[in-house]
C-alpha positions in Angstrom: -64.0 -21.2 -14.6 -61.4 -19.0 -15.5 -58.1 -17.9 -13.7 -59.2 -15.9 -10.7 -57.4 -12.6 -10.1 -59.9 -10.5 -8.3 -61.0 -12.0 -4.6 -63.9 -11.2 -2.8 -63.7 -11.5 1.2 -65.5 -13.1 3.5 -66.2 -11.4 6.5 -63.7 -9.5 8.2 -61.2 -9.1 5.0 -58.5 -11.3 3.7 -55.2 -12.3 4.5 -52.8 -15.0 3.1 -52.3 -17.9 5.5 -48.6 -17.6 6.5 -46.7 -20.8 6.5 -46.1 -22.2 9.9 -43.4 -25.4 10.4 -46.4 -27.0 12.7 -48.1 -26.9 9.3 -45.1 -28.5 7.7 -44.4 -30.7 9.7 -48.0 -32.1 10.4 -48.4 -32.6 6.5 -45.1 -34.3 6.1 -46.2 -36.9 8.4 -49.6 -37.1 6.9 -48.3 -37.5 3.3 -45.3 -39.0 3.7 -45.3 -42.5 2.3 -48.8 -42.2 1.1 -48.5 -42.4 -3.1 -51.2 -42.9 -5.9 -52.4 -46.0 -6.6 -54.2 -47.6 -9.8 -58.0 -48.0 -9.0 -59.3 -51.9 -8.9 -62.6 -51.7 -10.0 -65.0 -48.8 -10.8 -66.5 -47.3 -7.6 -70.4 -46.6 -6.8 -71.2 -43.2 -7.9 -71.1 -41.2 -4.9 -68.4 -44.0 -3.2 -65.1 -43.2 -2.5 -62.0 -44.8 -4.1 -58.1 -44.3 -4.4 -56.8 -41.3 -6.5 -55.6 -43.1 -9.4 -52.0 -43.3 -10.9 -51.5 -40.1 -13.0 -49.4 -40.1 -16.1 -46.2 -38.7 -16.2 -46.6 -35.6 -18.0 -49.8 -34.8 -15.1 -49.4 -33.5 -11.4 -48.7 -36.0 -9.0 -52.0 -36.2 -7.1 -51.6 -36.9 -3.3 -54.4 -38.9 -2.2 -56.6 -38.1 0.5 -56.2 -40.7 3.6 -59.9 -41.6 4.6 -59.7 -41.8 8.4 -61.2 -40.6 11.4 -59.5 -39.0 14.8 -60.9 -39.4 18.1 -60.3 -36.9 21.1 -61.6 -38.5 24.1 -60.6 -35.8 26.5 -63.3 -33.6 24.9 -65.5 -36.4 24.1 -64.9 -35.3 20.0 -64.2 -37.1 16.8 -63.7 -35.5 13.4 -63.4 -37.8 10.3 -63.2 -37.3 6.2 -65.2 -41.0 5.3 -68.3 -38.7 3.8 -68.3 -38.4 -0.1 -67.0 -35.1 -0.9 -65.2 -34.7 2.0 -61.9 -32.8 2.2 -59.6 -32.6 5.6 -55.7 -33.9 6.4 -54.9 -33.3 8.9 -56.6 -32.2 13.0 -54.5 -30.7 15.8 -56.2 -30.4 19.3 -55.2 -26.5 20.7 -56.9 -27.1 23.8 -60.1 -27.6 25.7 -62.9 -27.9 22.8 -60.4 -26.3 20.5 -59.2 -27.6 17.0 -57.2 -26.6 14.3 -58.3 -28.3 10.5 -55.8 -28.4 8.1 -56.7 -29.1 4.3 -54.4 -29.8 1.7 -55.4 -29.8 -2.1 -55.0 -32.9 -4.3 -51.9 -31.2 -6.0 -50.1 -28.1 -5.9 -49.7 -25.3 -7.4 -53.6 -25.3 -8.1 -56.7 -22.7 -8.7 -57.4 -21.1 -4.6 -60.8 -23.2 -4.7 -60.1 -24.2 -1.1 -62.3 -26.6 -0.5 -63.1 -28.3 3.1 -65.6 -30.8 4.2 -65.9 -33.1 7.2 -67.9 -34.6 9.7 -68.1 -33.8 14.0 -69.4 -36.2 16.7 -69.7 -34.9 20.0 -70.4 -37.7 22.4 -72.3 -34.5 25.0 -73.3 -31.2 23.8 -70.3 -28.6 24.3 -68.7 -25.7 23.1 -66.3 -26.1 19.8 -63.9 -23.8 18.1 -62.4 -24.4 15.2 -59.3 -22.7 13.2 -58.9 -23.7 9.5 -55.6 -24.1 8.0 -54.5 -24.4 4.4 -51.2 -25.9 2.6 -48.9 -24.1 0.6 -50.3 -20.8 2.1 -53.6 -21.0 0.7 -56.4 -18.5 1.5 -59.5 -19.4 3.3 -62.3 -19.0 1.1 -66.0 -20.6 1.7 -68.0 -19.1 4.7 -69.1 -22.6 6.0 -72.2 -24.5 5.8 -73.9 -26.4 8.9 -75.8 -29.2 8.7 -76.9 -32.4 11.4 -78.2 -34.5 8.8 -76.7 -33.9 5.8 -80.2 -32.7 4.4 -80.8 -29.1 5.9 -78.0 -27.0 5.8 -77.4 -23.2 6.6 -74.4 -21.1 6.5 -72.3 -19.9 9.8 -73.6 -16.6 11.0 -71.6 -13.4 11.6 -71.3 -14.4 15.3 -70.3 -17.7 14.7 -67.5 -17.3 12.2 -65.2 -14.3 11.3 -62.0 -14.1 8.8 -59.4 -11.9 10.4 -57.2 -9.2 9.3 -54.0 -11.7 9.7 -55.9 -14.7 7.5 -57.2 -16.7 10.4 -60.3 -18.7 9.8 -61.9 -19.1 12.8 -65.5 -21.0 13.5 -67.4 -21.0 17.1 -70.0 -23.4 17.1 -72.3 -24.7 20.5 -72.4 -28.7 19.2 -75.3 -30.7 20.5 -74.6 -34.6 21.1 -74.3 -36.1 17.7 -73.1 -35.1 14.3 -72.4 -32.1 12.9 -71.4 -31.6 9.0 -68.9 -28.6 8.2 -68.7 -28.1 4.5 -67.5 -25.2 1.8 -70.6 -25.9 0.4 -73.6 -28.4 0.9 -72.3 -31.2 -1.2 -74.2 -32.0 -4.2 -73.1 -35.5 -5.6 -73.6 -37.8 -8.7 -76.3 -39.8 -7.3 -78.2 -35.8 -7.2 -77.4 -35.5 -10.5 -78.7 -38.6 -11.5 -82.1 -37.9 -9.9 -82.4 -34.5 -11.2 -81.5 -35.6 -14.9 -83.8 -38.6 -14.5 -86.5 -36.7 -13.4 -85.8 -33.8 -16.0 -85.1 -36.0 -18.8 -88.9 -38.0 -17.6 -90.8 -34.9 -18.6 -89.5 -34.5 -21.5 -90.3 -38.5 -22.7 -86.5 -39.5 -22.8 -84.0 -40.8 -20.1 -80.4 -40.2 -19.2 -77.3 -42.3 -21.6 -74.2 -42.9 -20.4 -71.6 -41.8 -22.4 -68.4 -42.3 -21.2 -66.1 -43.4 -17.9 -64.0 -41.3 -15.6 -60.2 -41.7 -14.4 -61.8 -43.8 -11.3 -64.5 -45.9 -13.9 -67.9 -43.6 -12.8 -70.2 -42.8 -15.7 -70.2 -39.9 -17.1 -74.3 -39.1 -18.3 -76.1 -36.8 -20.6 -79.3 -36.3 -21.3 -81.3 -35.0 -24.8 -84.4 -33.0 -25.6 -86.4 -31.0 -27.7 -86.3 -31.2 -31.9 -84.9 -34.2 -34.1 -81.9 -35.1 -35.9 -80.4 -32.0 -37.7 -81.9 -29.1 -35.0 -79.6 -26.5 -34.0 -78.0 -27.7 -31.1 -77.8 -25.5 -27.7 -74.9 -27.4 -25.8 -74.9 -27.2 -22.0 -72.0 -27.9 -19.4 -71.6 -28.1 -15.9 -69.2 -29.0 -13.5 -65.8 -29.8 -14.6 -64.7 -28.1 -11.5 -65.7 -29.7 -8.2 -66.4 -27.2 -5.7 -68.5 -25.2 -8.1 -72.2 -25.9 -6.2 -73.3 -22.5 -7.2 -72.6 -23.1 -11.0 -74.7 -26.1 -10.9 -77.9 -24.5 -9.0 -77.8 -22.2 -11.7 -77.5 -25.2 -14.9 -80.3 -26.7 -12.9 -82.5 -24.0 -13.0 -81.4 -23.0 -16.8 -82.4 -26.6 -17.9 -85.9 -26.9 -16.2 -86.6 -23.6 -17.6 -86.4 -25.1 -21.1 -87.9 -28.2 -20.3 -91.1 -26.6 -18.9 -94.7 -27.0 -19.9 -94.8 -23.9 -20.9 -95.9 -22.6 -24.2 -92.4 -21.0 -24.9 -90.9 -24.4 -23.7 -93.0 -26.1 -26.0 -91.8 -23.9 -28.8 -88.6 -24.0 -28.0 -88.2 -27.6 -28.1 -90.0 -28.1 -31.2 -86.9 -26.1 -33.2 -83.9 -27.0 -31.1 -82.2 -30.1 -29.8 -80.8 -30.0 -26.5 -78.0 -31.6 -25.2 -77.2 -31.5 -21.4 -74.3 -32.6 -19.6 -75.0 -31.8 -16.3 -71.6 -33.3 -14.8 -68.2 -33.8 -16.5 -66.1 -34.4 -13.2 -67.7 -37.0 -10.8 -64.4 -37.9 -9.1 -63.4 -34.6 -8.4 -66.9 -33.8 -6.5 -66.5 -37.5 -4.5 -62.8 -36.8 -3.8 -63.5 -33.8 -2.3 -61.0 -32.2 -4.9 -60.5 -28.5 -5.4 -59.5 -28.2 -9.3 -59.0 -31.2 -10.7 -59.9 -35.0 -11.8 -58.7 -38.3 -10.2 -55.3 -37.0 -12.3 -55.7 -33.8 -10.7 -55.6 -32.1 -13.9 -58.3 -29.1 -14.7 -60.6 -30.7 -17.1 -61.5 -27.0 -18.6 -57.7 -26.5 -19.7 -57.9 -29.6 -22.0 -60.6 -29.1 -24.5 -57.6 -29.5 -27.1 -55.1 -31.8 -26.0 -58.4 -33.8 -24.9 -55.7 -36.2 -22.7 -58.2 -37.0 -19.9 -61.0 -39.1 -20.3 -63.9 -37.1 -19.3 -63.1 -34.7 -22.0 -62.3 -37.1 -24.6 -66.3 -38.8 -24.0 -68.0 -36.0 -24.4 -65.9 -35.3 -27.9 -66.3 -38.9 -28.8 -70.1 -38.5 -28.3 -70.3 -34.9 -30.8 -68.1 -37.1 -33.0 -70.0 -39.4 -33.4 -73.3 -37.9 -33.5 -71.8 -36.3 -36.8 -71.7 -32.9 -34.9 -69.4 -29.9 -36.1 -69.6 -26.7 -37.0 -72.8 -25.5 -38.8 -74.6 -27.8 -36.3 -74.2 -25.5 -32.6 -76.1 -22.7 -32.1 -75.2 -21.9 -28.8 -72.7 -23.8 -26.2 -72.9 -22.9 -22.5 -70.4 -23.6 -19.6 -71.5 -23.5 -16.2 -69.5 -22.6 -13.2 -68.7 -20.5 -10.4 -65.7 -17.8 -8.9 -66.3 -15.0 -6.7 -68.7 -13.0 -8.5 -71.6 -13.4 -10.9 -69.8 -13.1 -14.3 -70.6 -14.1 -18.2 -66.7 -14.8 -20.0 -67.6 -15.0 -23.8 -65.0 -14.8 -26.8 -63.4 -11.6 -27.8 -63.4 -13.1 -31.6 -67.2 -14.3 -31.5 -68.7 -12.2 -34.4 -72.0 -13.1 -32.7 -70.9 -10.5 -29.7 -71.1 -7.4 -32.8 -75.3 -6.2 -33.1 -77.5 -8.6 -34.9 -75.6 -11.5 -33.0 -77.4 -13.8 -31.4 -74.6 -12.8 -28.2 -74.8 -9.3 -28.4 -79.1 -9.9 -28.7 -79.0 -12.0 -25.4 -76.7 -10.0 -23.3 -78.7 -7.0 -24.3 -81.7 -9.3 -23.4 -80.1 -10.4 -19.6 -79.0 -6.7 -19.1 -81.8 -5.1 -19.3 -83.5 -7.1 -16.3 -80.4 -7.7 -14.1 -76.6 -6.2 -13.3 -74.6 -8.6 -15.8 -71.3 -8.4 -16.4 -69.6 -9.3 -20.1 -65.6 -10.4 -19.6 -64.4 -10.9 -23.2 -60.8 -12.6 -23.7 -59.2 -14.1 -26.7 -59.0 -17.8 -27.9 -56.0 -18.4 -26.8 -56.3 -21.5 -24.0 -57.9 -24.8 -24.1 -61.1 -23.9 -22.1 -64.6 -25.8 -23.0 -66.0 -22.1 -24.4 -62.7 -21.2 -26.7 -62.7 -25.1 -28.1 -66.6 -24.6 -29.1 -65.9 -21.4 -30.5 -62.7 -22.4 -32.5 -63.7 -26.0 -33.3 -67.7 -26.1 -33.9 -67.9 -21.9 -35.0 -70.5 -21.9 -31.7 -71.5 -18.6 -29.8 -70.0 -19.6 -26.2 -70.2 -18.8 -23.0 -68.9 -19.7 -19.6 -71.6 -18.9 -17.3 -70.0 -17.7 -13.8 -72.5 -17.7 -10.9 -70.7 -16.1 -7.6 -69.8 -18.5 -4.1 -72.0 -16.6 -2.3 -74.8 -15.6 -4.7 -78.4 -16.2 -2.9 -80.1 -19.6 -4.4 -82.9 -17.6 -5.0 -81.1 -14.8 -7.3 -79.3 -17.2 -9.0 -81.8 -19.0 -10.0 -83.8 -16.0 -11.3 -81.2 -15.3 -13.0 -80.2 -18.3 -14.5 -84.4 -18.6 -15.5 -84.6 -15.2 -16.8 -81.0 -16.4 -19.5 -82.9 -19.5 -20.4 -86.5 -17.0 -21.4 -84.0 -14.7 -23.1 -81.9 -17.0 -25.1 -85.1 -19.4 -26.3 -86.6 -16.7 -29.1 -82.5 -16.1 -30.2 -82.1 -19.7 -30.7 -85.4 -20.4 -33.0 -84.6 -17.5 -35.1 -80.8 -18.0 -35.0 -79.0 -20.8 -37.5 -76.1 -22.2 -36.3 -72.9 -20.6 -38.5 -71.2 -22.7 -41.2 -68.1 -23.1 -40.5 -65.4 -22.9 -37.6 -63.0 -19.9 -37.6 -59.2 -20.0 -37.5 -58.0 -20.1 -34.0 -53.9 -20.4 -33.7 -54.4 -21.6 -30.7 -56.4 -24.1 -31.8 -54.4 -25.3 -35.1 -52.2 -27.9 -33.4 -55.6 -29.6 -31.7 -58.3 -31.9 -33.6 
């Protein structure tokens, strides 16, 4: 994902949150004292663990406190304790009323603002709640309901509503029990996991590991389709944690091309794919808006490759022996506020006859796409494959609040396009001159 300059709202407009010294002072008390520490062993995948220690020359990541708070006067307890979960701080405004404050794992950061957190109403009742952000962050994810975790639906147009002045305010009747309130319904390595064992099953292989995070989770891939020496179609997903839409969209890309289908079969029979459905599982179990367990973006490091998750996955190219001549196509998945394809503005595969300019041609002509071209000039996953392994690329932007069902049609009908490119299309021979890129590996 790119740097976001164009906002969509969310219901009744946008505003910036104004700081407020409640706000100020509630997180000084939260934070204060609280500083990273080294992780002691590796952690379950979806298990949460201390932010580890970051490097100098990385933001200073404030970790999240697990912890619950109880309000027995409204019979109400929130808490943070559930994978993925993001909240700092509660404030109690009155009778069944609650501001949630949310602060990001380090600041300045993307406006990702992600939120997550569990209710438990001892009766049923009536709950409002007003969302808060740090360092004057904006409100951005309509919320998502659930009771069990399992079914989830998004607040309705009577229960929450954005005002003109930037509050965030959600109206919700609680029953007795739980009740989960998330950006997005979390989707976690162990989901992951599933999917790319039961994906990888159909096609006869099985998930690797491949390398370790900051906080010691693996870090998989899984292969399919021709042998050794194939073109290779290279797909990414989420470096960036909050970006559920991104993924639905990789998800339904993949199982396109591992279909029974007799284009499938095809398909696979000329070119090797290599998926890495995950790149930042502590960022997703953190709860984390941007970054890794260093709170550094992942996607601006595909050059300096100082954080381990990026180095794995160039170890594992490495040593496969893969480089340019050997990528027909690499694909980023991710999400902002709109549905969006950024390609390379130096990608001779973007001019006619290419296989870029042949598949955009292909997706526009069955939906409303949009091309963003920009220069190689930052360390982003699409500009390294371009510059380093001569690869069409692609980051693949799926909008927050694009339908499942769209997206997925969508991210099908890209897969059908791009299928007959790539077993007509060899991979080019050799990796152009990026200055960006010169004073990288």
């Amino acid at each position: 994902m790119n740097h976001r300059t164009d906002e969509r709202p969310h219901r009744r407009g946008r505003a910036a949150l104004n700081g407020a010294p409640w706000l100020a002072t509630a997180l000084a008390l939260l934070l204060s004292g609280c500083a990273s520490s080294p992780v002691a062993e590796a952690p379950a995948g979806d298990s949460v663990a201390p932010t580890a220690t970051a490097a100098a020359d990385e933001p200073r990541v404030v970790p999240q406190v697990r912890r619950s708070w109880r309000f027995d006067e409204d019979g109400i307890g929130f808490d943070n304790l559930l994978p993925a979960a993001r909240l700092s701080a509660v404030e109690r405004l009155g009778e069944g009323r609650y501001r949630i404050v949310v602060a990001p794992e380090t600041d300045p950061i993307n406006p990702s603002a992600w939120y997550g957190f569990r209710v438990q109403a001892d009766a049923p009742r009536a709950l409002e709640l007003q969302f808060a952000y740090a360092h004057d962050h904006r409100h951005r994810y309509v919320p998502k309901l659930s009771a069990d975790g399992q079914a989830w639906r998004e607040a309705g147009d009577d229960e929450f509503e954005l005002d003109v002045d930037g509050t965030a305010r959600l109206r919700v009747p609680l029953d007795a029990g739980e009740l989960r309130v998330f950006a997005q319904p979390p989707f976690l390595p162990g989901d992951f996991e599933r999917w790319s064992a039961r994906v990888a099953a159909q096609a006869g292989v099985a998930p690797r590991t491949f390398g370790s995070s900051v906080q010691g989770r693996s870090l998989q891939a899984f292969e399919f389709g021709a042998g050794t020496g194939a073109p290779l179609l290279l797909v990414l997903g989420r470096q960036h944690p909050p970006e559920n839409t991104g993924s639905q969209a990789l998800i339904a890309f993949v199982e396109a091309l591992a279909a029974d289908t007799p284009q499938a079969r095809a398909f696979r029979e000329r070119v090797h794919v290599l998926v890495v459905p995950l790149l930042n599982p502590d960022g997703v179990v953190e709860g984390h808006w941007r970054g890794n367990a260093n709170g550094v973006d992942i996607n601006r490091d595909w050059g300096p490759f100082a954080q381990p998750e990026t180095r794995a996955l160039r170890d594992l190219l490495d040593a496969r022996g893969i480089g340019p001549g050997d990528v027909a196509f690499a694909i980023d998945f991710h999400s902002t506020f709109r549905d969006v394809f950024y390609t390379v503005t130096e990608d001779p595969s973007r001019a006619p006859g290419g296989v870029l300019h042949a598949w955009m041609a292909a997706m526009q002509a069955g939906f409303d796409i949009e091309e963003k071209p920009s220069a190689a000039r930052t360390p982003v996953f699409k500009n390294w494959a371009f510059c380093r392994l001569g690869a069409p690329a692609v980051t693949y932007e799926v909008g927050d609040t694009t339908p499942a069902a769209a997206l997925a049609e969508v991210a099908s009908h890209a897969a059908h396009s791009l299928m007959p490119l790539l077993m007509e299309t060899q991979a080019t021979a050799a990796a152009p001159d990026c200055p960006a890129f010169r004073e990288f590996r």
